[in-house]
N, C-alpha and C positions, 0 to 999 in steps of 0.2 A: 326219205327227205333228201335231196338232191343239191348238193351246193354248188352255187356259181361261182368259178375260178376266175379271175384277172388274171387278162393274157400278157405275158410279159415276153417280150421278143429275146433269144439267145444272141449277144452278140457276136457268137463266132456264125452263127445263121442268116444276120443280115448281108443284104446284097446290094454291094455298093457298087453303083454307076458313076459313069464320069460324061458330060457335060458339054456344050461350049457354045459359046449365050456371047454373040456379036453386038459390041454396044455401039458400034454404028448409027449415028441418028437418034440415040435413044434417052430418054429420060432421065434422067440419075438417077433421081429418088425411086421412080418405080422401078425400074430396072433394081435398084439394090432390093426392092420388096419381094420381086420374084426371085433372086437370088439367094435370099437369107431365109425364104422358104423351102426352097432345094437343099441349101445345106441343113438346116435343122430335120429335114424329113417330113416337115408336113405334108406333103402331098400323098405320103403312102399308108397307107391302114395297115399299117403296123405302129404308126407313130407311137411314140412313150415319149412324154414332156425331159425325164431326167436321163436318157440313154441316147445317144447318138447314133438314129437310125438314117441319118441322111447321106448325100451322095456328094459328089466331087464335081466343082463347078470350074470352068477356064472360063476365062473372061479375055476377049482377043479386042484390039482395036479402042483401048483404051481411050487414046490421045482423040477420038471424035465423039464422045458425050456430048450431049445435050444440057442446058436450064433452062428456064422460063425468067423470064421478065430479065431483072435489070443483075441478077445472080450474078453475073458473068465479071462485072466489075465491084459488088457489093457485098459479094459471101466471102468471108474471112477462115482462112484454117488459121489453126495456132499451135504452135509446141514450145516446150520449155525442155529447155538445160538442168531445168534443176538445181540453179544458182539463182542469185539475187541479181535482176535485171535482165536474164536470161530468155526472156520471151520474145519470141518469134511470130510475126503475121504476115501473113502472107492471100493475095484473093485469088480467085478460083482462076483468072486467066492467066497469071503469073504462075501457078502450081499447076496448071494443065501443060504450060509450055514447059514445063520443069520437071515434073515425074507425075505424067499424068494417070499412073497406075495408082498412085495414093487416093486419087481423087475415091477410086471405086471403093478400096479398100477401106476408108474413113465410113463409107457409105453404111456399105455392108456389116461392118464391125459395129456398129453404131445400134443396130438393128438386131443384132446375137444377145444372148443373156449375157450378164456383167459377174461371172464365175465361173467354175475351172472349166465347165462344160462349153459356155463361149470360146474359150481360148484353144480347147479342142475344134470346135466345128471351124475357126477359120483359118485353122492350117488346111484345110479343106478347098481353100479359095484359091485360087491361080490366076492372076491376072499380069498382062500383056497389053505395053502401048501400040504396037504392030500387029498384024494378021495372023503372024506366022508362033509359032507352040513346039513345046520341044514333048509333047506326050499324049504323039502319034500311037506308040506301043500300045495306051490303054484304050484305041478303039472310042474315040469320044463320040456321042452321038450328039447331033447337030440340035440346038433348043432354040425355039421362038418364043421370045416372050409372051405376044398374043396368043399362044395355046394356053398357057397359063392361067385359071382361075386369078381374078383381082389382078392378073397384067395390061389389062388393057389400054388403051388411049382414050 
């Protein structure tokens, strides 16, 4: 009688890529969808829900995201101090003209598990208001989001 094993991946065996996903034009929300699927690893048949088999994402050209409808003047970010009266709001075109790298990052992060395993995959993320990346050395390869399963328009 023959048992069946659960494969479980070694993580000094996994093989981590690195990325870079031009949001140029692009969506937010679905752009963050494809992205939080590269980092988590689902695309590869290796995946394990509780091990970080996923790969390294750059995200170049922040500052020209996309919304739909009236987003632009109506979606609100918010952070707090941490004190009493301390909250902060701010809308999406006010915080795109101001660090429009959070914009992705709120995105993304929003879309990872809510424990330690989240906070691992989005050191993972790299994003950039401009074209230009300082990590040339790791050889990134170029990602379209319409190759993408569920990226499409």
């Amino acid at each position: 009688m023959s048992e069946n094993k659960t494969f479980l991946p070694n993580p000094t065996s996994i093989e981590k890529n690195w990325y870079v996903v031009d949001a140029a034009d692009q969506r937010l929300g679905r752009l963050a969808t494809a992205i939080a699927m590269i980092l988590r690893g689902k695309n590869k048949p290796i995946y394990t829900p509780h091990i970080d088999t996923g790969d390294f994402v750059i995200v170049v050209n922040a500052e020209k995201i996309n919304v739909t409808g009236k987003k632009r003047t109506q979606k609100l970010y918010r952070r707090t101090s941490g004190r009493p009266g301390g909250m902060k709001t701010e809308t999406f075109a006010k915080l795109q003209a101001r660090i429009p790298e959070r914009i992705v990052e709120q995105a993304v992060k929003g879309m990872l598990p809510k424990n330690s395993l989240g906070r691992q995959l989005f050191t993972n993320l790299k994003v950039y208001a401009g074209p230009d990346h300082p990590h040339e050395a790791q050889k990134p390869q170029t990602l379209n989001i319409q190759t993408i399963p569920g990226g499409q328009d």
